[in-house]
C-alpha positions in Angstrom: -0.3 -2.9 -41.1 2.0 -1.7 -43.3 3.6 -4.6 -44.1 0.6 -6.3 -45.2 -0.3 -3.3 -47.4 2.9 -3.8 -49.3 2.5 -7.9 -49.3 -1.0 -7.7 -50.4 0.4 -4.5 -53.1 3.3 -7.0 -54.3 1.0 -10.3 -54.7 -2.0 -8.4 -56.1 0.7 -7.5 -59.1 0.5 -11.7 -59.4 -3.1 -12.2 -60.5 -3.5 -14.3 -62.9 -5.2 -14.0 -66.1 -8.2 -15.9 -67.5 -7.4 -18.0 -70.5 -9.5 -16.7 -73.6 -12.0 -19.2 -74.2 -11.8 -20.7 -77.9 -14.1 -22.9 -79.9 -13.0 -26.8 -80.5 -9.8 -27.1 -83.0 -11.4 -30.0 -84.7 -9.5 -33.0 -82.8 -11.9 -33.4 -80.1 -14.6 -31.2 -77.9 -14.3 -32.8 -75.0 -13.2 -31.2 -71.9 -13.2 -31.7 -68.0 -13.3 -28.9 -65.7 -11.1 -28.8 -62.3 -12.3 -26.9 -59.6 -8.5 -26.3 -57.6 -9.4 -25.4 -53.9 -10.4 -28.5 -52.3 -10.5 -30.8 -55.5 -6.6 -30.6 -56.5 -5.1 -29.1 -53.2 -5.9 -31.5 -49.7 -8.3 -28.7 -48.4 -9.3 -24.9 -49.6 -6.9 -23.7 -47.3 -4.0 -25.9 -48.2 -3.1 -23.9 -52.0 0.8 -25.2 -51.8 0.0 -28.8 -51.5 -1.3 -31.2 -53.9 -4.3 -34.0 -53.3 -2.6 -37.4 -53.6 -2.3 -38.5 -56.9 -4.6 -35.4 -58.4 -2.1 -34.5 -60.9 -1.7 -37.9 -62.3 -5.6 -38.2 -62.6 -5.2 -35.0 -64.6 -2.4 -36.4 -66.8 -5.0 -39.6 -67.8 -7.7 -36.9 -68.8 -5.5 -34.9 -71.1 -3.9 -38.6 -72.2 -7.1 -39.2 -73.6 -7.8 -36.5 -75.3 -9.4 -34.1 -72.7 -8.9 -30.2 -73.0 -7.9 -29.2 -69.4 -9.6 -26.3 -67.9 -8.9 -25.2 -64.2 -11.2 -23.5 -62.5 -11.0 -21.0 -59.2 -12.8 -18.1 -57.4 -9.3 -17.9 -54.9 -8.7 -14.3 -53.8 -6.8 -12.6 -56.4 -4.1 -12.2 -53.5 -3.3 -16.0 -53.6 -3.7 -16.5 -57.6 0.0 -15.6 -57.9 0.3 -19.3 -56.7 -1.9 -21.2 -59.5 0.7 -21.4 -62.1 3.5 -22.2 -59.8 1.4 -24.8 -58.1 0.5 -26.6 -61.6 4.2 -27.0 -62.3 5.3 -28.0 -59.4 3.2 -30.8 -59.1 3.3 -31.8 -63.0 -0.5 -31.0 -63.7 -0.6 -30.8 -67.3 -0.9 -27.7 -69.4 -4.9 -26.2 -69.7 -6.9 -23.3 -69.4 -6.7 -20.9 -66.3 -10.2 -19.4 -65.1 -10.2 -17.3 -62.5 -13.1 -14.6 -60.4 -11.2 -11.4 -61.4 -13.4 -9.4 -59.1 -15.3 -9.6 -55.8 -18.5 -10.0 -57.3 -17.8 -12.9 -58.9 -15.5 -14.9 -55.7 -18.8 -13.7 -53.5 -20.8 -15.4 -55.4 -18.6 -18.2 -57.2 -21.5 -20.6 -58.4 -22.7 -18.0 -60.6 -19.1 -17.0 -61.6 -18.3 -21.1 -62.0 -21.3 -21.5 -64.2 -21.1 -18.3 -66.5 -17.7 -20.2 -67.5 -19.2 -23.5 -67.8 -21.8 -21.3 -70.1 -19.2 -20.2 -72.0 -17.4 -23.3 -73.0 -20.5 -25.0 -73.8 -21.7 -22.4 -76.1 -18.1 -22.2 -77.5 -18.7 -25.8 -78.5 -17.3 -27.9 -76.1 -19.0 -31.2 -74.5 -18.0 -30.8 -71.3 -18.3 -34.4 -69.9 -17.0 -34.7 -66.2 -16.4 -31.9 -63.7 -14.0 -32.7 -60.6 -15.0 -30.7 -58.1 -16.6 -30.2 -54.1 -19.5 -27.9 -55.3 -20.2 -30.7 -58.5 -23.4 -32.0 -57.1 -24.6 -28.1 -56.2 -23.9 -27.1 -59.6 -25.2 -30.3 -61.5 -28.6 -29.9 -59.8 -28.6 -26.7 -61.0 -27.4 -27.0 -64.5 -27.4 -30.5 -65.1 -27.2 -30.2 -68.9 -23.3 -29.5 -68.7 -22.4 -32.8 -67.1 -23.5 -35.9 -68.3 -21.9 -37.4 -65.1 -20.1 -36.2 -62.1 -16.7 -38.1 -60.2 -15.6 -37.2 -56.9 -11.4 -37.5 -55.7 -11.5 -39.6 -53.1 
């Protein structure tokens, strides 16, 4: 027991920090969202190891003009691993967004929409979303997406 107080104490030190969401710089508003549990790593469980060729589908977004945004509601105990796991595998530089509390990784469609909100009313056109929980979320707000693209 004591030993995982002072693992989870040392990693909870690690959160990461949302990105502060900014308005368009004038070369483009579009954007595509990245959910990472399950849509960039194989599984949810599985945060060390990338989906086959997801950081190369990334790289072609941000080739073409797409702002980046990565999305999460992982337990702040694993977020230490977000920024390590994005360079290691080459994923091109973006936004971070991250649940910072429990409220918001219990109930992480709320959380995931608020920030899908938030870009939109910040300007962007968000214009694909790569994620499990897309379909959930576009039948619920379908005004963010004006499609939605599963990794196969």
């Amino acid at each position: 027991m004591k030993a995982y107080f002072i693992s989870a104490l040392l990693l909870s030190g690690c959160s990461v920090t949302s990105t502060e969401i900014s308005a368009p710089n004038g070369n483009s508003d579009k954007a595509v969202i990245f959910d990472i549990d399950g849509t960039l790593t194989p599984c949810n469980a599985c945060i060390f190891s990338e989906r086959e060729n997801a950081s190369e589908l990334v790289q072609a977004y941000a080739d073409n003009g797409f702002k980046i945004i990565y999305l999460t509601a992982r337990n702040v105990y694993f977020q230490f691993n977000i920024p390590l796991f994005l360079s290691r595998y080459h994923f091109p530089d973006g936004d971070i967004q991250v649940a910072n509390s429990m409220a918001e990784r219990k109930n992480f469609k709320t959380f995931k929409l608020n920030i899908l909100k938030r870009y939109t009313e910040s300007g962007w056109t968000l214009l694909l979303l790569m994620a499990i929980q897309a379909l959930t979320l576009r039948l619920i707000w379908p005004q963010a997406f004006l499609r939605t693209k599963y990794l196969q």
